[in-house]
N, C-alpha and C positions, 0 to 999 in steps of 0.2 A: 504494500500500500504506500502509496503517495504521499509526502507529507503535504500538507493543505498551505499554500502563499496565502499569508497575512496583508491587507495593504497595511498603509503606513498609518492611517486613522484608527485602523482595531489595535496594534498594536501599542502606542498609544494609550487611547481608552483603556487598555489592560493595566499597562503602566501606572497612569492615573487611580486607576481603581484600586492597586495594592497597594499606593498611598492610602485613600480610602478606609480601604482592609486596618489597616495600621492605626488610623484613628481611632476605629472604632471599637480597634483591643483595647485602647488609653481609655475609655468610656466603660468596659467591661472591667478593667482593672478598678474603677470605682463603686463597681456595682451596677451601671447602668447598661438598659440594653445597649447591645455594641451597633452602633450605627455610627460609622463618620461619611463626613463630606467632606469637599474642597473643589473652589472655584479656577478656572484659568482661563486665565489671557493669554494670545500669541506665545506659548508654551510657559508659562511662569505661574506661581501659585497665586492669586491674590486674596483668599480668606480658608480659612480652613475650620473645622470644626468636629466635635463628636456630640452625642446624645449626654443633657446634664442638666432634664428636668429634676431628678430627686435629688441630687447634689446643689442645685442652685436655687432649689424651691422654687422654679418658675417652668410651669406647665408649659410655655412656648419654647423652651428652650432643647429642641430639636435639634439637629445636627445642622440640618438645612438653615436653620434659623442663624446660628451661632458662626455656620461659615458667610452668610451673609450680611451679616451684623460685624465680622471682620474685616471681609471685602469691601464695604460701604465705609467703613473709619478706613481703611487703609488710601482708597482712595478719592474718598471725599466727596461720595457722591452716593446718592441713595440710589440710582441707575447702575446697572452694571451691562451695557451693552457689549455683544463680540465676547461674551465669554459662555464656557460651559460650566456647570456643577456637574459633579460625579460624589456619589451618594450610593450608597451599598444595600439600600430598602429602597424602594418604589415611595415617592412620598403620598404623605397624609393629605387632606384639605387645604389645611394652613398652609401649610409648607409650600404647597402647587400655587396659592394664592399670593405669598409670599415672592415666589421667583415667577410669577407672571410681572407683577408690583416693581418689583426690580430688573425687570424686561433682562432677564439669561436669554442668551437664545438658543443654548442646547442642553438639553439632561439626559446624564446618561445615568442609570442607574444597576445595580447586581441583579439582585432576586425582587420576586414583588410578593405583595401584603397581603394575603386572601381578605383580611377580615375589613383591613382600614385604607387600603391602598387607592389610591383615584386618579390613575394616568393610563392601568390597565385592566385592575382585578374589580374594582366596582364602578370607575365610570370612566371614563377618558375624557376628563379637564383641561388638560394639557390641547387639545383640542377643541375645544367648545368654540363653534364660531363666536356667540356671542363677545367674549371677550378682546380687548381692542390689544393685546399684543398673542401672539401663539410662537411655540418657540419648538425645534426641533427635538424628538426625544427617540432615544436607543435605551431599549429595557437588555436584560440577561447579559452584561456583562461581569465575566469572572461570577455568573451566576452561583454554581456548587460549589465556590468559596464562598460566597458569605451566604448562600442559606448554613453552607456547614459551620462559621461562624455564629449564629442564632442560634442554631441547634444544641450546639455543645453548650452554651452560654444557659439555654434554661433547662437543658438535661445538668447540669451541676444546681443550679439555682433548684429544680427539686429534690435531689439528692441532698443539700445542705437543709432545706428544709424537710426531709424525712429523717434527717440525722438528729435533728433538733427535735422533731416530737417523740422518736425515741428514746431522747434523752432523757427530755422531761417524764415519759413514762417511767421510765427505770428510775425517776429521783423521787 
């Protein structure tokens, strides 16, 4: 068998996306689901972020959120036009709304969200005519890396909680 020619854009997006990957262990390493993002310009980072609603006590504080709230102080503009986010979960409502607001004009993201996701598993926002910017979007990149990142991430988080009512049983 052949091995498959990459263009230079997948390759790339891969790239990006094990950045990504990387965030979103820093987010895991706090307890938080592991989700990171990060924006780019003409190949350069300009905001990055991971998941740090429970650590920040603020329920917006998404990945998407946090690399865009980066991007916008970095460069001084709540517009982030010509660039992509790459984000390791399919985003939420907010989130979509969010980087429409701040006109991305491409996302790429890993795996998607059966329960909350809205660009492909419950509605496709990212497309909605109505809205006066629409921006390009690539789902499943480095996909069975971060579903396998999720995965692992709440098979321990039930394990630590079944270690714990054990405990408490036995005390």
């Amino acid at each position: 068998m052949g091995r498959a020619v990459m263009s230079e854009q997948e390759t790339s997006d891969e790239y990006w996306m094990r950045r990504a990957l990387a965030l979103a262990e820093q987010g895991s390493a706090l307890g938080e689901v592991p989700v990171g993002a990060l924006i780019v310009r003409a190949g350069a980072v300009i905001g990055e972020g991971f998941n740090q609603p429970i650590s920040a006590h603020d329920p917006t504080a998404h990945a998407e959120v946090i690399a865009l709230r980066d991007a916008a102080g970095r460069e001084q503009n709540y517009r982030l036009p010509s660039t992509t986010l790459y984000v390791t979960l399919e985003p939420c409502t907010m989130c979509i709304g969010a980087l429409i607001h701040a006109r991305i004009s491409r996302l790429v993201y890993g795996t998607t969200e059966p329960k909350a996701g809205v660009v492909e598993s419950r509605n496709q926002l990212a497309h909605t005519p109505y809205y006066n910017h629409l921006m390009e979007v690539e789902g499943g990149v480095l996909m069975e890396a971060c579903q396998q990142q999720l995965t692992d991430f709440f098979r321990q988080r039930r394990a630590e909680a079944k270690a714990r009512k054990q405990s408490d049983a036995a005390s």
